[in-house]
C-alpha positions as a Markdown table, in Angstrom:
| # | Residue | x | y | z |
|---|---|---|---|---|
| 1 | Unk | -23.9 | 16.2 | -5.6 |
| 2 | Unk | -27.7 | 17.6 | -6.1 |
| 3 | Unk | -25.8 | 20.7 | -8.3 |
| 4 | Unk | -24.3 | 17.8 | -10.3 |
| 5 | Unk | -27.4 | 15.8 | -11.2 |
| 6 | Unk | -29.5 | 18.7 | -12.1 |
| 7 | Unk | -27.1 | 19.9 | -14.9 |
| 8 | Unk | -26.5 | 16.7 | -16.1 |
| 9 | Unk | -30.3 | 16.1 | -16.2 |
| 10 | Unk | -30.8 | 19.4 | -17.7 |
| 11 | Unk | -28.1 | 19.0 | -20.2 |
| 12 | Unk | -29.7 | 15.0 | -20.8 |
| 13 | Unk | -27.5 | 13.1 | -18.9 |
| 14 | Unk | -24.2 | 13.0 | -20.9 |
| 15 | Unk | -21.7 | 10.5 | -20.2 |
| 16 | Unk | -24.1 | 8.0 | -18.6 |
| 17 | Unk | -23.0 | 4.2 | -19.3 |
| 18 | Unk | -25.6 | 1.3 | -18.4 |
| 19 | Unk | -24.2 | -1.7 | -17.0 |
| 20 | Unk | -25.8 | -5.0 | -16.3 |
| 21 | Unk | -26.7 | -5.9 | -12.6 |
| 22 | Unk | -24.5 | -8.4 | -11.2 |
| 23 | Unk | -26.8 | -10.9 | -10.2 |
| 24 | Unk | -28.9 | -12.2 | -13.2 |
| 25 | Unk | -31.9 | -13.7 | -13.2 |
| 26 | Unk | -32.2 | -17.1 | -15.0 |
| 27 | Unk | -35.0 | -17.2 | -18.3 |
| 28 | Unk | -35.3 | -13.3 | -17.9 |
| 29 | Unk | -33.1 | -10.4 | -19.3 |
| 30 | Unk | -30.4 | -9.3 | -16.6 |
| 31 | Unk | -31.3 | -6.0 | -15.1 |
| 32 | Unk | -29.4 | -2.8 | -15.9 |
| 33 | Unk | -29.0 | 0.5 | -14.3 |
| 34 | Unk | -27.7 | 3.7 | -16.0 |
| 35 | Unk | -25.6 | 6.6 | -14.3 |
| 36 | Unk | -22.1 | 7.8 | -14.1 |
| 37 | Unk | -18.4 | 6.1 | -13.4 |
| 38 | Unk | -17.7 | 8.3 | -10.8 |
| 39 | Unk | -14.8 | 6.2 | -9.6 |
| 40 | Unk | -12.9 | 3.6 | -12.0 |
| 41 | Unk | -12.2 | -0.2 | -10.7 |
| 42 | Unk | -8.6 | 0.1 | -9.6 |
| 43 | Unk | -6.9 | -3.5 | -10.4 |
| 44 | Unk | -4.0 | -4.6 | -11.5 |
| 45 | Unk | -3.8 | -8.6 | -12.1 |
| 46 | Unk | -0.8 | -9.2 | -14.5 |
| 47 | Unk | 2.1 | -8.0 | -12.2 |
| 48 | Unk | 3.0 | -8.0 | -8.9 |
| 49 | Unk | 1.4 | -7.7 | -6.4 |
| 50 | Unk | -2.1 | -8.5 | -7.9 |
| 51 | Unk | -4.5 | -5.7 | -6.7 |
| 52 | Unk | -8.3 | -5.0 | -6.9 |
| 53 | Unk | -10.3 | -2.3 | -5.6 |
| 54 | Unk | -14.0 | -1.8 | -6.8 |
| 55 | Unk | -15.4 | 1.3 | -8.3 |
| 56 | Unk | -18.2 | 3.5 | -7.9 |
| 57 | Unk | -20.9 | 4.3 | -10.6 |
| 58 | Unk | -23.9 | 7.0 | -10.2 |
| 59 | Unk | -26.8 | 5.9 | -11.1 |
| 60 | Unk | -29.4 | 8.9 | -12.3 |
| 61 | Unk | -31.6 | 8.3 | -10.1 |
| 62 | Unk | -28.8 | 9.3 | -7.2 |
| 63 | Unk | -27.8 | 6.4 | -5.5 |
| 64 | Unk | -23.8 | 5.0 | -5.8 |
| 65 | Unk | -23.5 | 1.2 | -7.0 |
| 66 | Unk | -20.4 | -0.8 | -6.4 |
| 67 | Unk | -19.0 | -1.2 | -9.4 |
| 68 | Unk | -16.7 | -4.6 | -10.6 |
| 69 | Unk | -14.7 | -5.8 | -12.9 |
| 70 | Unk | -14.1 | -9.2 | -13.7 |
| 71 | Unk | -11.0 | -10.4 | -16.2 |
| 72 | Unk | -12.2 | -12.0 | -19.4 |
| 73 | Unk | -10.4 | -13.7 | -22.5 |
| 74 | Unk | -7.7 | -16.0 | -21.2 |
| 75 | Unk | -5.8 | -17.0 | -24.8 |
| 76 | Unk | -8.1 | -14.8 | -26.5 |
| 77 | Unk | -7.0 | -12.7 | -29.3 |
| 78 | Unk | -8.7 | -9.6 | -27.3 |
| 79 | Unk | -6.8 | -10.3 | -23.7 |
| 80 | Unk | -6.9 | -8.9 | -21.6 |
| 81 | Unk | -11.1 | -7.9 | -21.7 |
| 82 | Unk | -12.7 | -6.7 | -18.8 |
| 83 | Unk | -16.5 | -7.0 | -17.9 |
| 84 | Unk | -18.2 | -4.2 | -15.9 |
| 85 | Unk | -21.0 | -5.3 | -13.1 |
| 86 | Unk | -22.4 | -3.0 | -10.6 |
| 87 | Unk | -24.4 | -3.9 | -7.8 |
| 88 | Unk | -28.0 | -4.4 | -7.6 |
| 89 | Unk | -28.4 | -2.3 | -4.2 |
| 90 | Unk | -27.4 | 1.1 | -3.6 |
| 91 | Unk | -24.3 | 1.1 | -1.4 |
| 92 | Unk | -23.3 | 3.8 | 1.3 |
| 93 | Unk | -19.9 | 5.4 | -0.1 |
| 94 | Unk | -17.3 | 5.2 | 2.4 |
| 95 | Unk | -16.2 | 8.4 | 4.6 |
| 96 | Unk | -12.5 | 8.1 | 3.3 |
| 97 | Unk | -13.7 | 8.2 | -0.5 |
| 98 | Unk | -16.2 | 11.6 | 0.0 |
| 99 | Unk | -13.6 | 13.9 | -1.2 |
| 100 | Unk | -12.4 | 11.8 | -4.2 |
| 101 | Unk | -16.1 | 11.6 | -5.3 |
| 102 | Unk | -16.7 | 15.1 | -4.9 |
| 103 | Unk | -13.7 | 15.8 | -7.5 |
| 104 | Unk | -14.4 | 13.1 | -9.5 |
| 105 | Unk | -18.2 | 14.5 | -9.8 |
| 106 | Unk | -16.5 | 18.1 | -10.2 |
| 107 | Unk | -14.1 | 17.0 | -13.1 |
| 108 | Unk | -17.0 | 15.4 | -14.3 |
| 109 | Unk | -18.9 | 18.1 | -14.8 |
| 110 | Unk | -16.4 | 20.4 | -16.1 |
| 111 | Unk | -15.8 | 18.0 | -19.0 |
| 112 | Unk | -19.2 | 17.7 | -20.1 |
């Protein structure tokens, strides 16, 4: 993962999203944090059966953030929309996930 980060800082950190903090903070701007989807949320919520499985972003800085998804735009011309929150504290990636994180990171940075 070190590899990773220093070409991506070297090359200027391509590919990085920023995403608002899921807990906001009420009179002030909600905090956001930059970095890299490493791994996409897995959902599914219009057939059956209804999954959800939350994602995993990068931040530049080096420490993974849950990442959510929440569905948006019930009877909206734009259903279904989906609105990205990651969480606020770093979060230990789970053993079963370390080799899906390494190629996503390695796909990663063959692409950019």
């Amino acid at each position: 993962m070190r590899e990773f980060l220093e070409a991506m800082h070297a090359a200027g950190n391509p590919g990085t999203v920023q995403l608002p903090c899921a807990k906001q903070r009420a009179f002030r701007r909600t905090p956001q944090i930059t970095g890299w989807i490493v791994l996409a949320v897995d959902r599914e919520d219009i057939e059956e059966p209804r999954r959800y499985e939350p994602g995993l972003l990068l931040s530049v800085d080096a420490a993974f953030h849950r990442l959510d998804s929440e569905l948006r735009g019930w009877g909206q011309r734009d259903f279904p929309h989906y609105e990205h929150r990651v969480s606020p504290e770093p979060v230990d990636p789970q053993a079963d996930h370390e080799q899906r994180i390494l190629d996503a990171l390695a796909q990663m940075h063959l692409t950019d």
